[in-house]
Structures are given as structure tokens and as C-alpha cells.
PyMOL Python script that loads the backbone (N, CA, C, O; Angstrom):
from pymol import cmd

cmd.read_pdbstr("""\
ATOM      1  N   UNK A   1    -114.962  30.529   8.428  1.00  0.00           N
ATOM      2  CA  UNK A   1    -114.328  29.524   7.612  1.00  0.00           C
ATOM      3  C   UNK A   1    -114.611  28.156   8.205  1.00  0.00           C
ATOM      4  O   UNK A   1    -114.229  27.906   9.348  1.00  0.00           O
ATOM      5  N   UNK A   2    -115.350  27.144   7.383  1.00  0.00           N
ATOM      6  CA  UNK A   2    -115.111  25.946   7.888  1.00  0.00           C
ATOM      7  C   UNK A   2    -113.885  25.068   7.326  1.00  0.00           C
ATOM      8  O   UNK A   2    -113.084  25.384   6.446  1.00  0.00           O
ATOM      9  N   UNK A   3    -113.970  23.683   8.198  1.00  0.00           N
ATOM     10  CA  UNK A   3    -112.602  22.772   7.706  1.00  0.00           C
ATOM     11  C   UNK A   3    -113.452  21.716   7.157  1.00  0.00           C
ATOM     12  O   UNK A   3    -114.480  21.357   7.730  1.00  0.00           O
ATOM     13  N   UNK A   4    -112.919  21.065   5.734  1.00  0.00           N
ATOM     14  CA  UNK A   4    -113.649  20.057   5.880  1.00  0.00           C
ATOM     15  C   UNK A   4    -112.520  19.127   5.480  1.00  0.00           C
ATOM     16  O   UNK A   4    -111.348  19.484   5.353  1.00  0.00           O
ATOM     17  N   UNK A   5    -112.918  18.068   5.319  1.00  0.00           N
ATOM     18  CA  UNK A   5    -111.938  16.985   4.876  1.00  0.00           C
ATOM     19  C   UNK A   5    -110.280  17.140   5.123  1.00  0.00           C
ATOM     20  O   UNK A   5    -109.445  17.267   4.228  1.00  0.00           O
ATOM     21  N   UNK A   6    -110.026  17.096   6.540  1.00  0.00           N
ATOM     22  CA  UNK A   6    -108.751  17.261   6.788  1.00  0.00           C
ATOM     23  C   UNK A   6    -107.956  16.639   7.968  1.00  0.00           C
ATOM     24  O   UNK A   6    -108.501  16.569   9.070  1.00  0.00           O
ATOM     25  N   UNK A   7    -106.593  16.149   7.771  1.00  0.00           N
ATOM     26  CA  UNK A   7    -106.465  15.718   9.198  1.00  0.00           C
ATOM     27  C   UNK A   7    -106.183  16.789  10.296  1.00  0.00           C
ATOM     28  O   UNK A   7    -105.576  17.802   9.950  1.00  0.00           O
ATOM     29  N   UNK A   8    -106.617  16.630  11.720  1.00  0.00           N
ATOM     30  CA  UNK A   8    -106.529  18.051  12.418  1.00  0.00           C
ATOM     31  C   UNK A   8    -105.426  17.888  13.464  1.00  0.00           C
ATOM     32  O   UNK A   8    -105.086  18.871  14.124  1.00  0.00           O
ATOM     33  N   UNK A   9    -104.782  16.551  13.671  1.00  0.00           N
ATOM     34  CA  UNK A   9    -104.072  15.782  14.549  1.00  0.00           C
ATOM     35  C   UNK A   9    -103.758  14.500  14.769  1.00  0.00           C
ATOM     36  O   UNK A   9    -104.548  13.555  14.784  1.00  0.00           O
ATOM     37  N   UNK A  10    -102.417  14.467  14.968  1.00  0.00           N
ATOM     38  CA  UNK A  10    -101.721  13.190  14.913  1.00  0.00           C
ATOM     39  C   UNK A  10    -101.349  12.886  16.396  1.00  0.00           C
ATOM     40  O   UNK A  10    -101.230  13.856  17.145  1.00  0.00           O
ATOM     41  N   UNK A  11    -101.124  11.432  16.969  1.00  0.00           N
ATOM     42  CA  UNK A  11    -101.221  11.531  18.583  1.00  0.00           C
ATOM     43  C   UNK A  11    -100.454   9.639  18.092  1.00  0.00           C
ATOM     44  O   UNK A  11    -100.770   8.638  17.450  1.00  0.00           O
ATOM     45  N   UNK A  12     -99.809   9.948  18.578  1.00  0.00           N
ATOM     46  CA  UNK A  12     -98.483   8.550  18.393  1.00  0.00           C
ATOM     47  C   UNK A  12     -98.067   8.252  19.849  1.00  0.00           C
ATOM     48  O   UNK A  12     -98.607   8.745  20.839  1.00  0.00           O
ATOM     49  N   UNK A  13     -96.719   7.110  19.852  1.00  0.00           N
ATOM     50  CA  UNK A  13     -96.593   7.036  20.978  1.00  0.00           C
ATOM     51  C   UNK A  13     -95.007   6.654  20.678  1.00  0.00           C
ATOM     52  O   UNK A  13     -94.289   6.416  21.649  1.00  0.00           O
ATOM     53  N   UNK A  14     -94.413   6.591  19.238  1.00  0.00           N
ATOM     54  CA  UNK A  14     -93.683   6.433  18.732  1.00  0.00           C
ATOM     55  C   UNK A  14     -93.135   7.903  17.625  1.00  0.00           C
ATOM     56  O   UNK A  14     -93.718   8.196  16.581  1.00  0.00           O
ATOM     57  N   UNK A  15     -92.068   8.556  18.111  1.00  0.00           N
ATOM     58  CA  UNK A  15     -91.687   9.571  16.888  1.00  0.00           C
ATOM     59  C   UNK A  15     -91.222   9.492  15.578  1.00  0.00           C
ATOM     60  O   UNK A  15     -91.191  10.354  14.700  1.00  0.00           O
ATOM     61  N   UNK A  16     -90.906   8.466  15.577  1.00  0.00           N
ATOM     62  CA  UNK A  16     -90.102   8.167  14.379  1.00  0.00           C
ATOM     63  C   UNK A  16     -91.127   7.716  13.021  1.00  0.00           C
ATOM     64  O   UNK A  16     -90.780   7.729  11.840  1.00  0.00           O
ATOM     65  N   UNK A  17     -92.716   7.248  13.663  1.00  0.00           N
ATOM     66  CA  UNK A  17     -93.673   7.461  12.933  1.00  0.00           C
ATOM     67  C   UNK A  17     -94.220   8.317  12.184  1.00  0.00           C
ATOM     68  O   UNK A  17     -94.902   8.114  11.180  1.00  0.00           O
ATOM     69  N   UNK A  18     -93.897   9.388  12.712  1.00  0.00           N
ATOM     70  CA  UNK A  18     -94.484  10.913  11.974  1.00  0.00           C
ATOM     71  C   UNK A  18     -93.295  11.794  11.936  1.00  0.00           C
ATOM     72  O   UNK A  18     -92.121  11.674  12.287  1.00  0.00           O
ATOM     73  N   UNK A  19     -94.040  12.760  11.364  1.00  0.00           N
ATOM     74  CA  UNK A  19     -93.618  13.843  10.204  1.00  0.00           C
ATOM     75  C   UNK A  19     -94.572  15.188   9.873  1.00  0.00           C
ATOM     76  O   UNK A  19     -95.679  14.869   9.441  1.00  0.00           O
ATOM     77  N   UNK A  20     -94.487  15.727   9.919  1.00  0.00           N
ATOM     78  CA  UNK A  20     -95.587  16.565   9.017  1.00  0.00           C
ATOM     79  C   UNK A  20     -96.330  18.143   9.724  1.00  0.00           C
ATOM     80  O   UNK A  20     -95.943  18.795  10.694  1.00  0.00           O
ATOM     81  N   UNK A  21     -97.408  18.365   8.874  1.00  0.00           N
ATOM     82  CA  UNK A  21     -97.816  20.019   8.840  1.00  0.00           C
ATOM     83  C   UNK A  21     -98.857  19.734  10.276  1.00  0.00           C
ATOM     84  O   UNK A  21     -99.098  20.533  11.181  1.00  0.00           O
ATOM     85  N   UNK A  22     -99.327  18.390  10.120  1.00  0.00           N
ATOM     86  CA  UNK A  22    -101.039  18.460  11.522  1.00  0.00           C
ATOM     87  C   UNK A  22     -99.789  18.770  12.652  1.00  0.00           C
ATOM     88  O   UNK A  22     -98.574  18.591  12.563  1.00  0.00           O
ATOM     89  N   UNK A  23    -100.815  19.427  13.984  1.00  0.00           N
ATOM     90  CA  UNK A  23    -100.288  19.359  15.335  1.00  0.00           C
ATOM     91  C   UNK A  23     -99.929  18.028  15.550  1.00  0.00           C
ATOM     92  O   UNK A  23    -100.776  17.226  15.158  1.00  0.00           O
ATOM     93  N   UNK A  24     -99.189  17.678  15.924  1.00  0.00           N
ATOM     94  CA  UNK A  24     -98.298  16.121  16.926  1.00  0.00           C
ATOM     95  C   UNK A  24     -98.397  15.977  17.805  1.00  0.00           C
ATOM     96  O   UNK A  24     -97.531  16.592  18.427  1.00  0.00           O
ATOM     97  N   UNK A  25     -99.308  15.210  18.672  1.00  0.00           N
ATOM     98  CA  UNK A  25     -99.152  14.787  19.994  1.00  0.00           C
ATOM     99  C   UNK A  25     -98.196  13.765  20.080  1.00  0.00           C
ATOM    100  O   UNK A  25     -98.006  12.960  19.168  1.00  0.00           O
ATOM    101  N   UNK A  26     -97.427  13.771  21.427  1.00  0.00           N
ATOM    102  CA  UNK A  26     -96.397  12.608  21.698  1.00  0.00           C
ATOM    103  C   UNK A  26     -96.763  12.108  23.413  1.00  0.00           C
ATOM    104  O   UNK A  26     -96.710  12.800  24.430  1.00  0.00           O
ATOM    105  N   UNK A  27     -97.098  10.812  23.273  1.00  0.00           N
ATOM    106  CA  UNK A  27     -97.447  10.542  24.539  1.00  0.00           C
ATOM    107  C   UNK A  27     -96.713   9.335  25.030  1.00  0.00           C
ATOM    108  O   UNK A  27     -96.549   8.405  24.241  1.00  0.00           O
ATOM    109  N   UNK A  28     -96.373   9.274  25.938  1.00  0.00           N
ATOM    110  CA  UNK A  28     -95.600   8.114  26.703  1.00  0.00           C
ATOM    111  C   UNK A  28     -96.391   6.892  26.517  1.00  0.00           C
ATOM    112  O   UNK A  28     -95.789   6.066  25.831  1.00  0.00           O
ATOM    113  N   UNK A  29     -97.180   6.639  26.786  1.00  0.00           N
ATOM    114  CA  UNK A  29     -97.782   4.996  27.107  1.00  0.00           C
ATOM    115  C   UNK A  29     -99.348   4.887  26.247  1.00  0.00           C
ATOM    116  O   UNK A  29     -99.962   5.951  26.160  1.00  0.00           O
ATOM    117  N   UNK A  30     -99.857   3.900  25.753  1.00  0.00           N
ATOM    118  CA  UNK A  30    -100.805   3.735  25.294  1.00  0.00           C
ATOM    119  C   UNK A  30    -102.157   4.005  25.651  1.00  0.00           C
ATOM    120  O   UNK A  30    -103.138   4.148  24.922  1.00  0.00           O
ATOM    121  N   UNK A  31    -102.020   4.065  27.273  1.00  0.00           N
ATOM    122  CA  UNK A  31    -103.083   4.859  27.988  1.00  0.00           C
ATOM    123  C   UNK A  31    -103.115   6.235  27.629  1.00  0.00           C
ATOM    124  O   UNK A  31    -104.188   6.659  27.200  1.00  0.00           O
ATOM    125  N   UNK A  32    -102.101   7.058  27.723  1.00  0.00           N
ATOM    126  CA  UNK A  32    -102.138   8.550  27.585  1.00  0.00           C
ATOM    127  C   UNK A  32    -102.354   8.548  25.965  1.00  0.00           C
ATOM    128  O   UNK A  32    -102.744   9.611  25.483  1.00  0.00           O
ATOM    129  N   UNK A  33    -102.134   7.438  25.078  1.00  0.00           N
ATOM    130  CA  UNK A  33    -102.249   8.098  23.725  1.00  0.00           C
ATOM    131  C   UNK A  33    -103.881   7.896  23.564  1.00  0.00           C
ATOM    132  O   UNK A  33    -104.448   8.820  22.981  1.00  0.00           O
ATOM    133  N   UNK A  34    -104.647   6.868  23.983  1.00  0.00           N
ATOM    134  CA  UNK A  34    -105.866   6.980  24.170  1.00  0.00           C
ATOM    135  C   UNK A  34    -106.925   7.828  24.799  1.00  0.00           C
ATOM    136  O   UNK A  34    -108.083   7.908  24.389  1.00  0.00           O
ATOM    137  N   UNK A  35    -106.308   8.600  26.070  1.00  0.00           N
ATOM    138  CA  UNK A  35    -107.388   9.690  26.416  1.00  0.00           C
ATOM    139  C   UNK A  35    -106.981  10.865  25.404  1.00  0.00           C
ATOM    140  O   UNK A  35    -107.883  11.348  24.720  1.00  0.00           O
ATOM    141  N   UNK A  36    -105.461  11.432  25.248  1.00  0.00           N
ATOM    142  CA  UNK A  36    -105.583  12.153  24.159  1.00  0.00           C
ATOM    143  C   UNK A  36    -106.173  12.469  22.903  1.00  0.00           C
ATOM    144  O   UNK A  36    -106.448  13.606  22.519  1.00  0.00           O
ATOM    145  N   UNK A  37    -106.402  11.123  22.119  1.00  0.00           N
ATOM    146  CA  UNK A  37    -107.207  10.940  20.931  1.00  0.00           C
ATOM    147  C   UNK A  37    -108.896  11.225  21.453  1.00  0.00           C
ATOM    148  O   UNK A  37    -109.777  11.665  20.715  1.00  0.00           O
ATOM    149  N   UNK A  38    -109.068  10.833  22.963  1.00  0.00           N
ATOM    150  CA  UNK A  38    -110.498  11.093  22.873  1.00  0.00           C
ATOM    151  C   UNK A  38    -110.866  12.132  23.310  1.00  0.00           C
ATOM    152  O   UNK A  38    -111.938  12.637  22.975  1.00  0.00           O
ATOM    153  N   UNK A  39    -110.232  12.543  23.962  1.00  0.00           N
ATOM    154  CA  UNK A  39    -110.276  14.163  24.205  1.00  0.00           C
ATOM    155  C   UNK A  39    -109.847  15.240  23.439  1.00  0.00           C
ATOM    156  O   UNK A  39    -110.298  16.321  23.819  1.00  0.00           O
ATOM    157  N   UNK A  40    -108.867  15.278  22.155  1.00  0.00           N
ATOM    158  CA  UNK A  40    -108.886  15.636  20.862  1.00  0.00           C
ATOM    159  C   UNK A  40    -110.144  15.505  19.834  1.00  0.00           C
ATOM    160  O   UNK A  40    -110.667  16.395  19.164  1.00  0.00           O
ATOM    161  N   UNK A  41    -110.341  14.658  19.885  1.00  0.00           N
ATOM    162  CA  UNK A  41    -111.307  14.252  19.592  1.00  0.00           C
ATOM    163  C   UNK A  41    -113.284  14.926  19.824  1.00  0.00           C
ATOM    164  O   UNK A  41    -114.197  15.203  19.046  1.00  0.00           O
ATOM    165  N   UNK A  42    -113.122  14.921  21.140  1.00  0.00           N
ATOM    166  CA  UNK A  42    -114.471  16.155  21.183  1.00  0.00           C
ATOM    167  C   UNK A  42    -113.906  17.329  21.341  1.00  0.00           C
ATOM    168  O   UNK A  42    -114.731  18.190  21.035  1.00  0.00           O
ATOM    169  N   UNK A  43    -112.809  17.835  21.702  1.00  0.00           N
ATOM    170  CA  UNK A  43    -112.296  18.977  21.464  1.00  0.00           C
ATOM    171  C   UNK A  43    -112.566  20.052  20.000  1.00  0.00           C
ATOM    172  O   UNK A  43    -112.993  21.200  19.876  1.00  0.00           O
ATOM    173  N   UNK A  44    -112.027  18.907  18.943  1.00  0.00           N
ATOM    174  CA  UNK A  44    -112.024  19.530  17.842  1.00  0.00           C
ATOM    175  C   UNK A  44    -112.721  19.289  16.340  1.00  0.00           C
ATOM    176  O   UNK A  44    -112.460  19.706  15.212  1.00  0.00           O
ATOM    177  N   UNK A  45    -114.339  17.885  17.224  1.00  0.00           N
ATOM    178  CA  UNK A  45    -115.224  17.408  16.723  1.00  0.00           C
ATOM    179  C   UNK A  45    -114.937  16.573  15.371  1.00  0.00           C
ATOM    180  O   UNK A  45    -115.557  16.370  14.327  1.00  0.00           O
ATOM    181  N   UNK A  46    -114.030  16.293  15.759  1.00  0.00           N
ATOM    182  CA  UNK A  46    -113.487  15.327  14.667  1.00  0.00           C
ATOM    183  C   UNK A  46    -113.649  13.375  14.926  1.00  0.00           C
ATOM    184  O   UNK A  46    -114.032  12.984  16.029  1.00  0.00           O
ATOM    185  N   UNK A  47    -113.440  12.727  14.226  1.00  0.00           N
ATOM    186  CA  UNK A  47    -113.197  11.585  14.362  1.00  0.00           C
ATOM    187  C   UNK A  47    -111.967  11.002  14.606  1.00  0.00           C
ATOM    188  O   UNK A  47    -111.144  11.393  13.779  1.00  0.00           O
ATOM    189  N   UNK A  48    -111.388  10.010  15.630  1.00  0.00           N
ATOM    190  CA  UNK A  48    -110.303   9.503  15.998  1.00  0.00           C
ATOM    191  C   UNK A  48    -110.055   7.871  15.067  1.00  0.00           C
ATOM    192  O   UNK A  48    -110.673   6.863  15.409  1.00  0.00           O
ATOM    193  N   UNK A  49    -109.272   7.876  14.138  1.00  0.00           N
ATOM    194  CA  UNK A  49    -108.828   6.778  13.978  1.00  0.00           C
ATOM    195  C   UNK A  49    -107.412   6.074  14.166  1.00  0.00           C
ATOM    196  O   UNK A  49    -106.372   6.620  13.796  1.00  0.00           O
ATOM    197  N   UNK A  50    -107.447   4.921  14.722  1.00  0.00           N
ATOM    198  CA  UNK A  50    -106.392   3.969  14.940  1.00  0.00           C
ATOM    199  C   UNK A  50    -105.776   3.701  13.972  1.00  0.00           C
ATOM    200  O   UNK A  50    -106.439   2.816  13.431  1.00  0.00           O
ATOM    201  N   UNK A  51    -104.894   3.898  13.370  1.00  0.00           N
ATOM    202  CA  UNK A  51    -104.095   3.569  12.708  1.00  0.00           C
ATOM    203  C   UNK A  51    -102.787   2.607  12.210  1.00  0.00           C
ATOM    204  O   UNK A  51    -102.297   2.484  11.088  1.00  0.00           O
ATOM    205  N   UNK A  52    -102.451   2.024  13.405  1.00  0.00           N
ATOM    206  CA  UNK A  52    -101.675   1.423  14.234  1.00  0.00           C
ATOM    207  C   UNK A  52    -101.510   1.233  16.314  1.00  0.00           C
ATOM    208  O   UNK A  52    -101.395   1.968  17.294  1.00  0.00           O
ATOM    209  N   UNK A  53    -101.562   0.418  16.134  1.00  0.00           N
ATOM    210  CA  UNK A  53    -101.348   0.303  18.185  1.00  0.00           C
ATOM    211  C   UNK A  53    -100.708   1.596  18.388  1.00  0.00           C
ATOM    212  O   UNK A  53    -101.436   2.315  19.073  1.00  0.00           O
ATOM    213  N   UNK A  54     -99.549   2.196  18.027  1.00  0.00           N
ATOM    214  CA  UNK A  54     -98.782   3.304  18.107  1.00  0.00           C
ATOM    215  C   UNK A  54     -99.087   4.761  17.436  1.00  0.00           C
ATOM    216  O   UNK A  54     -98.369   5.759  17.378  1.00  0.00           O
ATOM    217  N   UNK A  55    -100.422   4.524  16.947  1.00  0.00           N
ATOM    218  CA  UNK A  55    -100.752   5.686  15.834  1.00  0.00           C
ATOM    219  C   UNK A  55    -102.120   6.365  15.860  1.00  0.00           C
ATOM    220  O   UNK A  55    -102.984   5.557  15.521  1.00  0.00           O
ATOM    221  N   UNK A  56    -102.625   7.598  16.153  1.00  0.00           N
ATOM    222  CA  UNK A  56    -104.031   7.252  15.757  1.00  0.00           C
ATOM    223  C   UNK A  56    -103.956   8.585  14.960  1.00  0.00           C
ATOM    224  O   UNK A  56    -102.847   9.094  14.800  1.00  0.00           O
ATOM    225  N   UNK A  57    -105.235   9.276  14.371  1.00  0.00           N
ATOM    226  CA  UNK A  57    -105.611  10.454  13.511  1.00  0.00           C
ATOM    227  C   UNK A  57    -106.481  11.166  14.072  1.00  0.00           C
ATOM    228  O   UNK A  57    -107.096  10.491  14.897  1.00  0.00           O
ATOM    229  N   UNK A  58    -106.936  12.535  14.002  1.00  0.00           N
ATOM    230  CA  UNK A  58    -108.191  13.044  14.347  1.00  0.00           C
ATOM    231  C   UNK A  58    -108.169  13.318  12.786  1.00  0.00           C
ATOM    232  O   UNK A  58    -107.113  13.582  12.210  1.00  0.00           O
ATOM    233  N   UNK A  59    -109.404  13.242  12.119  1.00  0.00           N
ATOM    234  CA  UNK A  59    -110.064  13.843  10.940  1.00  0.00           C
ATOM    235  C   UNK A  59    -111.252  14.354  11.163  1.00  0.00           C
ATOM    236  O   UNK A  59    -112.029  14.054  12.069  1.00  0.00           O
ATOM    237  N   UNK A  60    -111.472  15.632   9.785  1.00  0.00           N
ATOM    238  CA  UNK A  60    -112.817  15.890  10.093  1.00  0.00           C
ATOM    239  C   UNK A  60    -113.185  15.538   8.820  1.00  0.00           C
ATOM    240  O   UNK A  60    -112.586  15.843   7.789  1.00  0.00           O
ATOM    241  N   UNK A  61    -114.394  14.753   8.940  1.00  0.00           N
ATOM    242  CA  UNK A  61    -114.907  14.456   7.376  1.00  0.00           C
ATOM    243  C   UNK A  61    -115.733  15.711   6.699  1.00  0.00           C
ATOM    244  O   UNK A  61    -116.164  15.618   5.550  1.00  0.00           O
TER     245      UNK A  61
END
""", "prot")
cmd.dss("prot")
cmd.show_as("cartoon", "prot")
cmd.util.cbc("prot")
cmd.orient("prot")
């Protein structure tokens, strides 16, 4: 089975931002929400977008 067009992960630094069905990362400081997203990121060959200072996405197109 492939995935296509989907979000695969959410990685905040704020909870009250999210909600929802993707996995949730919750990280203390803006440093940790940044290696998370990039290491999510080749993890699960997706793309990381910023969304907010407090927010980012993994998608796979």
C-alpha cells in the first residue's frame, strides 16, 4: 500500500494548537521542534512545513 497525499505528522510546541487523527509530536522549545520535524521528516520521506513559529507538518505529496 502506498500513502499519497496525506498529512503523516504534526510537531508543535504549543497544545492548544492541535487536534486530530496525524501522530502529535509535542516538544518543549523551538530547537527540539526543529530537529523533530527534520528527523520526521527523512524518517517518513515526507516534506516538513512551517506553518507557524509554533507549528510545522510532515506531508507526503
Amino acid at each position: 500500500m502506498t500513502i499519497d497525499k496525506a498529512i503523516l505528522a504534526v510537531i508543535t510546541t504549543n497544545e492548544q494548537k492541535v487536534d486530530g487523527g496525524a501522530p502529535i509530536f509535542y516538544c518543549e522549545t523551538k530547537d527540539e521542534m526543529n530537529k523533530v520535524a527534520a528527523n520526521l521528516e527523512a524518517i517518513l520521506d515526507g516534506i516538513s512545513h512551517a506553518l507557524s513559529d509554533e507549528l510545522y507538518i510532515i506531508v507526503k505529496h
